[in-house]
VOZA-85870 format. One record per residue: z, y negated, x of N, C-alpha, C, O, CB in turn; residue in three letters. Coordinates in steps of 0.001 Angstrom, whole numbers, padded with zeros to 6 digits, always signed. Last residue first. Glycine has a CB too. Example, Ala and Ser with C-alpha at 12.3 -4.5 7.8 and 13.67 -1.06 7.14 Angstrom:
BEGIN
+007080+002250+012850+007140+001060+013670+007870-000030+012900+008039-001138+013409+005725+000598+014084SER +007800+005690+013190+007800+004500+012300+007800+003300+013200+008465+003319+014236+009046+004473+011308ALA 
***
This chain:
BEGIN
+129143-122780+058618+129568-123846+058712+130417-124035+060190+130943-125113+060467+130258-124031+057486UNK +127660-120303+059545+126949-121429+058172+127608-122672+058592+126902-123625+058922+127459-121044+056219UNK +127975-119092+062637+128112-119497+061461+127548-120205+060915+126785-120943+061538+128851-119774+061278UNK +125485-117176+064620+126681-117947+064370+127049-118265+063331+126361-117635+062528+126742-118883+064846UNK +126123-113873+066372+125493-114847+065398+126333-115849+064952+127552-115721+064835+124995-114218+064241UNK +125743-114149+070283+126246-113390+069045+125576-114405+067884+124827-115355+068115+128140-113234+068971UNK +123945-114136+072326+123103-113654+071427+124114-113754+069932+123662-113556+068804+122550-112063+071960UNK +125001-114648+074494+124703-115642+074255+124197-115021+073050+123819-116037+072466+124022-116403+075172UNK +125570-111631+075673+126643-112597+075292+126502-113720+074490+127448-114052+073777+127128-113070+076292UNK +123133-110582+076042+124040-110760+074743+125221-111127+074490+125852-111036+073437+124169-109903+074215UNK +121977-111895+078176+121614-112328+076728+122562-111838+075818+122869-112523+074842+120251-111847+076262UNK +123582-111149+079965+123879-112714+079777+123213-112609+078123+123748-113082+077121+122888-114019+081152UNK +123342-108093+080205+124639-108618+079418+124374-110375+078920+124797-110842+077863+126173-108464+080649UNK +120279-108972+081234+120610-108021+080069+122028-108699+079396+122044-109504+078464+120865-106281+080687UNK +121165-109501+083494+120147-110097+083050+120370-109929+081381+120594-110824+080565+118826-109480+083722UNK +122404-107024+084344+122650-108326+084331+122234-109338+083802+123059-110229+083600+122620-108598+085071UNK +120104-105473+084583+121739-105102+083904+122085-106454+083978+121639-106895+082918+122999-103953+084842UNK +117807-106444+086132+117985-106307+085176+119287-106367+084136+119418-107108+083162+117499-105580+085305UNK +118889-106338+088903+119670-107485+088214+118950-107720+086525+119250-108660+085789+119467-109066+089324UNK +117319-104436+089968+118691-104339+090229+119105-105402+089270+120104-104955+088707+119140-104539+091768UNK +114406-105184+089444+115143-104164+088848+116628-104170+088820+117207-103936+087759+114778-103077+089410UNK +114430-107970+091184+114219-107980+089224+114864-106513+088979+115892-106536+088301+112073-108011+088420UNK +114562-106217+093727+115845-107307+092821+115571-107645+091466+116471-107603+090627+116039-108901+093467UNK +112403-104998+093532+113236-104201+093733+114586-105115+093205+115436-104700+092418+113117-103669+095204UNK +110146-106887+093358+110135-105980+092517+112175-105491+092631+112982-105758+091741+108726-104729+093059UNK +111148-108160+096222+111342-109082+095025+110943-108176+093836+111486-108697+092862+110396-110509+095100UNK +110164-105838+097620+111721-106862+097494+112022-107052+096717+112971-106515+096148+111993-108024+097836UNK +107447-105438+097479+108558-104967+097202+109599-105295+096930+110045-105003+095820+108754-104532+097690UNK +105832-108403+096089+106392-107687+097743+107267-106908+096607+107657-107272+095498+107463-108916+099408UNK +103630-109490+093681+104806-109532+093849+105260-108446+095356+104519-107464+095319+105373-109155+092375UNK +101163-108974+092910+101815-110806+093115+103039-110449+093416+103753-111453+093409+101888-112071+091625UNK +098947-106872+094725+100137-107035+093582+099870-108841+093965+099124-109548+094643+102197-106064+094004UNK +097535-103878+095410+097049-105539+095483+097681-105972+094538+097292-105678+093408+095497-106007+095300UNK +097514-100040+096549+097727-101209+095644+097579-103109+096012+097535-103361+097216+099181-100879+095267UNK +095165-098998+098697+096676-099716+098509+096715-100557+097373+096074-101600+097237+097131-100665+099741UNK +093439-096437+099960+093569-096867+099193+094933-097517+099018+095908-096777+099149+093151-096162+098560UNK +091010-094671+102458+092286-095636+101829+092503-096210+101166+091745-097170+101299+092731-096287+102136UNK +089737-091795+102103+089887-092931+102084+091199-093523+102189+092274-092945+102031+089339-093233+101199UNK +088073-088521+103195+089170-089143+103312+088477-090676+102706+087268-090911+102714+089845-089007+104938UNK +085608-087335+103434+086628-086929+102213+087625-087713+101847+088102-087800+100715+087312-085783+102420UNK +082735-089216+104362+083905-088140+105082+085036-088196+103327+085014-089033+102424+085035-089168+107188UNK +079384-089422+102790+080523-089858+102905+081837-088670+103411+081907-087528+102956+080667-090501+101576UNK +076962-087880+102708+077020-089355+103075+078837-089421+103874+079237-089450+105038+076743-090518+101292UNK +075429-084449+103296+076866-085414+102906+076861-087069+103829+076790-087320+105033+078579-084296+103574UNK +074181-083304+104811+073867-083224+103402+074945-084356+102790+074883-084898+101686+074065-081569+102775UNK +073890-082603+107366+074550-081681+106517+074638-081904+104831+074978-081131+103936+075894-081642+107080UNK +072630-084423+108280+071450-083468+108004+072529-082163+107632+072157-080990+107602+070194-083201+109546UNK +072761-087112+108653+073267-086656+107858+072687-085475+107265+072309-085392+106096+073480-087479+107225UNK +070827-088827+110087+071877-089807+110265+072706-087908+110002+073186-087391+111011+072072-091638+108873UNK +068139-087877+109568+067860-088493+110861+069874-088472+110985+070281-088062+112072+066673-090393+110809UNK +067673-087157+107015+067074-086765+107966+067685-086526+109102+067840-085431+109643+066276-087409+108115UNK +069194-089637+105130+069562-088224+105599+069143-087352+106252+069946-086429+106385+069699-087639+104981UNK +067095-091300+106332+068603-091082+106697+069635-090302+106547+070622-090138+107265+069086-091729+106432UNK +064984-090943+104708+065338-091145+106902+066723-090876+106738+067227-089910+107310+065115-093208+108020UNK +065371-091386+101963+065395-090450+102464+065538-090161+103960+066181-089190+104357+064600-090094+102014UNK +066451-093954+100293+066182-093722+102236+066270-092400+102426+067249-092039+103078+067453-094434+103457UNK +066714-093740+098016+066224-094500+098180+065933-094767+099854+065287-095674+100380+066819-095237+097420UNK +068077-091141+097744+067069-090967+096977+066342-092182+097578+065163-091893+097780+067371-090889+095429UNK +070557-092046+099191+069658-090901+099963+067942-090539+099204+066985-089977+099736+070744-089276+099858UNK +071768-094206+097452+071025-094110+098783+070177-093569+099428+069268-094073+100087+071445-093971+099378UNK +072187-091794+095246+071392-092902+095338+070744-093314+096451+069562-093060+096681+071988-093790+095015UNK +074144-090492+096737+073047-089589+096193+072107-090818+095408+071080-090326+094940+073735-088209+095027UNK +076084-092238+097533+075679-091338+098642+073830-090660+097773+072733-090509+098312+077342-089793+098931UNK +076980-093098+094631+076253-094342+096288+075472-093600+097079+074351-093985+097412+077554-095031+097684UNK +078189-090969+093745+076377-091753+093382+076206-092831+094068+075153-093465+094012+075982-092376+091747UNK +080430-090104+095212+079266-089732+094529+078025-089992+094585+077073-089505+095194+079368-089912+093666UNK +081831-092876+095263+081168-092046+096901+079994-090962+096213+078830-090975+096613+082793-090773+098055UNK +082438-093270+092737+081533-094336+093473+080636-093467+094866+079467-093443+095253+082742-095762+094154UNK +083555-091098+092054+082203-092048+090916+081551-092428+092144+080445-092062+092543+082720-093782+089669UNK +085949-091093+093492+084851-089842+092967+083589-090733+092717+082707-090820+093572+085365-088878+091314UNK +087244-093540+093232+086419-092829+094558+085365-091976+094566+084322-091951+095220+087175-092075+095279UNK +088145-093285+090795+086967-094482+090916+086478-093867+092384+085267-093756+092574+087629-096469+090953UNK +089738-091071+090839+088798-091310+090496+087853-092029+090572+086705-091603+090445+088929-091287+089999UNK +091844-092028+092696+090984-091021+093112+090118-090937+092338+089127-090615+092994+091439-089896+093299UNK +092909-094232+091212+092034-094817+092115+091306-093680+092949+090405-093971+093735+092812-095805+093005UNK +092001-093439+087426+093079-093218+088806+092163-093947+090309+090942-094101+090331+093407-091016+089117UNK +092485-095163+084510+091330-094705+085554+092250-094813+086616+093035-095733+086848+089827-095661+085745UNK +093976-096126+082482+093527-094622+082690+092791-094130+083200+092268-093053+082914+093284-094077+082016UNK +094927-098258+083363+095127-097915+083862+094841-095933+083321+095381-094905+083731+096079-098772+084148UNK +091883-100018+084918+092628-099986+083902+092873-098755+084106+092083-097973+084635+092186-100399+082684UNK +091063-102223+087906+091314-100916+087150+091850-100963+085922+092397-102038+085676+092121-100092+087799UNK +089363-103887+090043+090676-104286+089068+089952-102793+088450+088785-102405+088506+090821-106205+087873UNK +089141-103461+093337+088756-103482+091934+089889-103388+091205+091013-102985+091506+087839-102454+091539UNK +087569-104093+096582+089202-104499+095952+088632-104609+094251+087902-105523+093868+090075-106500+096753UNK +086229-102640+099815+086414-103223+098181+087540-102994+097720+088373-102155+098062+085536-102656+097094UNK +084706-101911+102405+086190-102328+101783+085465-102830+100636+084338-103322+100586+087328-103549+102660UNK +083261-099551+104694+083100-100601+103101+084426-100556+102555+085114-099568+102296+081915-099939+101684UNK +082017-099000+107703+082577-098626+106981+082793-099685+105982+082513-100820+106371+083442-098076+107503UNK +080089-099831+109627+080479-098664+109935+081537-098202+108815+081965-097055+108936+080973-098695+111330UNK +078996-102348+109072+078229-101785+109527+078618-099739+109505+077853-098779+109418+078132-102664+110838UNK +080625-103926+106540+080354-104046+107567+079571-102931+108162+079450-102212+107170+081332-104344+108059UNK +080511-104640+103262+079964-103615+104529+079490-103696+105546+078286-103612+105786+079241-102963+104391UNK +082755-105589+100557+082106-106164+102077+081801-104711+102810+082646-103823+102923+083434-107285+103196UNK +083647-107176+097418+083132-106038+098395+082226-106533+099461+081355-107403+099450+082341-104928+097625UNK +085916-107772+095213+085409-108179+096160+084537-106934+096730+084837-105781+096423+086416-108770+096963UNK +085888-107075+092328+086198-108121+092961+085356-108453+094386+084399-109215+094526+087575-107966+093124UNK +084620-105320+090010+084688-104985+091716+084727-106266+091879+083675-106855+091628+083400-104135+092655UNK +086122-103013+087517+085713-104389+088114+085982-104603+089146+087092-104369+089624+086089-105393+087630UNK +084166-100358+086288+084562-100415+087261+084732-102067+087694+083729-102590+088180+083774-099552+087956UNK +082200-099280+084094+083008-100190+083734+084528-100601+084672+085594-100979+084187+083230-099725+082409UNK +079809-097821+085219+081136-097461+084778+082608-098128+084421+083735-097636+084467+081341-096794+085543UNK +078054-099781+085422+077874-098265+084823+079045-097903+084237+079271-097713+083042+077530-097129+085871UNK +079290-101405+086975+078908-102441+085726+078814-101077+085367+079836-100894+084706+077533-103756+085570UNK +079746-099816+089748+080931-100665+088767+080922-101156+087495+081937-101379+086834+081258-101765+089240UNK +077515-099607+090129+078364-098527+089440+079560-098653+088710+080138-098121+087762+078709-097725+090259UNK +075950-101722+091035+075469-100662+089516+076935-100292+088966+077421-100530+087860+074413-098808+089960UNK +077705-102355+093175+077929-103362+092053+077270-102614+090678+077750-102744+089552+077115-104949+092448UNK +076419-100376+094375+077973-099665+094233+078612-100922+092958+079510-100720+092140+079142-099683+096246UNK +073803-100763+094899+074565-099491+094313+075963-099701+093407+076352-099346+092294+074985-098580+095599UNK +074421-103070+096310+073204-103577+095255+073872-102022+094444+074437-102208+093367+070957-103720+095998UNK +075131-102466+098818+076065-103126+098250+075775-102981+096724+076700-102798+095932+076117-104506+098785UNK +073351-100451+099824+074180-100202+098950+074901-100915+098415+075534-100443+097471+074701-099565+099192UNK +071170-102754+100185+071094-101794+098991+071939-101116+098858+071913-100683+097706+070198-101022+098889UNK +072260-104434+102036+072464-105151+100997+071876-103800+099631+072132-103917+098432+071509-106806+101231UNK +072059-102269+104349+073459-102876+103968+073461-103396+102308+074279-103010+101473+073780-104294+105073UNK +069726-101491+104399+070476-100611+104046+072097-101198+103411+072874-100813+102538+070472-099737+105277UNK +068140-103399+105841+068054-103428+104590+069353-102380+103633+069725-102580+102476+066524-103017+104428UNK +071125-103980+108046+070138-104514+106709+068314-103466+107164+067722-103106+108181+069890-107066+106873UNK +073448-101204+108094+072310-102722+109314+071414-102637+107766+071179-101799+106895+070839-101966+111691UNK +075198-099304+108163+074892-100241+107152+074607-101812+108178+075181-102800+108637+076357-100276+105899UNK +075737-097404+110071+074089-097407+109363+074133-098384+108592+073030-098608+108093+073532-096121+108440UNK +076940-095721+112155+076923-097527+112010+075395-097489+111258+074277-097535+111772+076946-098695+113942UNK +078910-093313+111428+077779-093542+112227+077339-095386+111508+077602-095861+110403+076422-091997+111912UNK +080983-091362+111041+081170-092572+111461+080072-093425+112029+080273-094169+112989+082061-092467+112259UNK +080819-089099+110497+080588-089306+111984+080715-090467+112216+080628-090887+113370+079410-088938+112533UNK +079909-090265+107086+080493-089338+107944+080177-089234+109673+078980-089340+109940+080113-088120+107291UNK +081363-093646+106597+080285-092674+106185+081093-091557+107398+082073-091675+108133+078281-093295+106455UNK +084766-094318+104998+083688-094943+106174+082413-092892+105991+082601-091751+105570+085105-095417+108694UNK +086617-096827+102973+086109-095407+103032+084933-095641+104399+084402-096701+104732+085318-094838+101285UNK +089364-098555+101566+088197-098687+102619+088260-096918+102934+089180-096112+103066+088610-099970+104243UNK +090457-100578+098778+089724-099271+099028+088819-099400+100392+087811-100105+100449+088740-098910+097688UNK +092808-101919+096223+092088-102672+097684+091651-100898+098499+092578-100121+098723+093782-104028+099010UNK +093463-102641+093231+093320-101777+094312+092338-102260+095304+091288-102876+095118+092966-100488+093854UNK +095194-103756+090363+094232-104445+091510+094524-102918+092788+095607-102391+093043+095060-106575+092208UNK +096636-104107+087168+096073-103252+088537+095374-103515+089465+094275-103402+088923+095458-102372+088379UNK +098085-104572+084962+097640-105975+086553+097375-105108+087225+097991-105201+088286+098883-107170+087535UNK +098269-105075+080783+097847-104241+082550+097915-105430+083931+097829-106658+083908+095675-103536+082548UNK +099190-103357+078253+098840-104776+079338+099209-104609+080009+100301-104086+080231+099101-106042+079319UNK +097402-101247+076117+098322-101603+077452+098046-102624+077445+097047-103112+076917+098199-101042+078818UNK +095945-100216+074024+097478-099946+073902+098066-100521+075179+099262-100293+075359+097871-098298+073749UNK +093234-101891+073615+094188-101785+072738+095548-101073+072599+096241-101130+071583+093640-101492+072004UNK +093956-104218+076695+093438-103141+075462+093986-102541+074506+095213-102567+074412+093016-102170+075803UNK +094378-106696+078875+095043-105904+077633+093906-105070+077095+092793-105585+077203+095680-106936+076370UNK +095682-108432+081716+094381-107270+081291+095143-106877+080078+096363-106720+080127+093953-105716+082519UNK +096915-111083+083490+096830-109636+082611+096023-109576+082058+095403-110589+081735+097654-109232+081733UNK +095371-112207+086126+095991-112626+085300+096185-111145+084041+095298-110292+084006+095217-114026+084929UNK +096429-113221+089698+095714-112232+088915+096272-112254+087492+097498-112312+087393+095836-110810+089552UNK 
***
């Protein structure tokens, strides 16, 4: 994954997101499947959301988006479960009929995990051997002479 800059950060955010409808009910069978996929790629280009990957299987939707970082990953949830749910329902009214007759697409809960290049570990030893890292340069740093 390669860095992201704007005009005050450089960035590597990657988030990996699985959310499932409410009751858990298996509604993303085609045609339904490929129109929300067809939604939620809107919302990303709407809202300047970058959606790497995304897959819907029948009973619940994983996606993995690159973020910047003044967008929280509870936010991009907001946006997206939002206007997927109230899109959809404009474009299949049956289904909120029939599936969701409290009015609500999506349950409250998700998951959400960061998507790095690097394991804990190996974060956690660059920190520890910072200090170290540190003295070698200035040892090697003093200035030298003209002659």
């Amino acid at each position: 994954m390669e860095l992201q800059r704007n005009t005050h950060h450089v960035y590597r955010l990657m988030y990996h997101f699985v959310w499932i409808p409410k009751y858990r009910h298996k509604i993303f069978s085609e045609p339904f499947r490929e129109a929300m996929k067809a939604i939620i790629q809107k919302i990303g280009y709407d809202y300047d959301i970058d959606i790497v990957e995304l897959e819907i299987p029948p009973d619940h939707i994983h996606m993995v988006v690159k973020s910047e970082p003044k967008k929280s990953p509870s936010q991009i949830m907001q946006v997206v479960k939002s206007i997927s749910a109230r899109e959809l329902f404009k474009l299949y009214p049956e289904i909120k009929k029939r599936y969701f007759w409290g009015g609500k697409l999506w349950t409250q809960s998700y998951f959400v995990e960061t998507v790095g290049n690097a394991t804990e570990e190996i974060i956690r030893q660059y920190l520890q051997n910072q200090l170290i890292d540190l003295g070698k340069k200035e040892n090697f740093g003093n200035q030298l002479g003209l002659f």
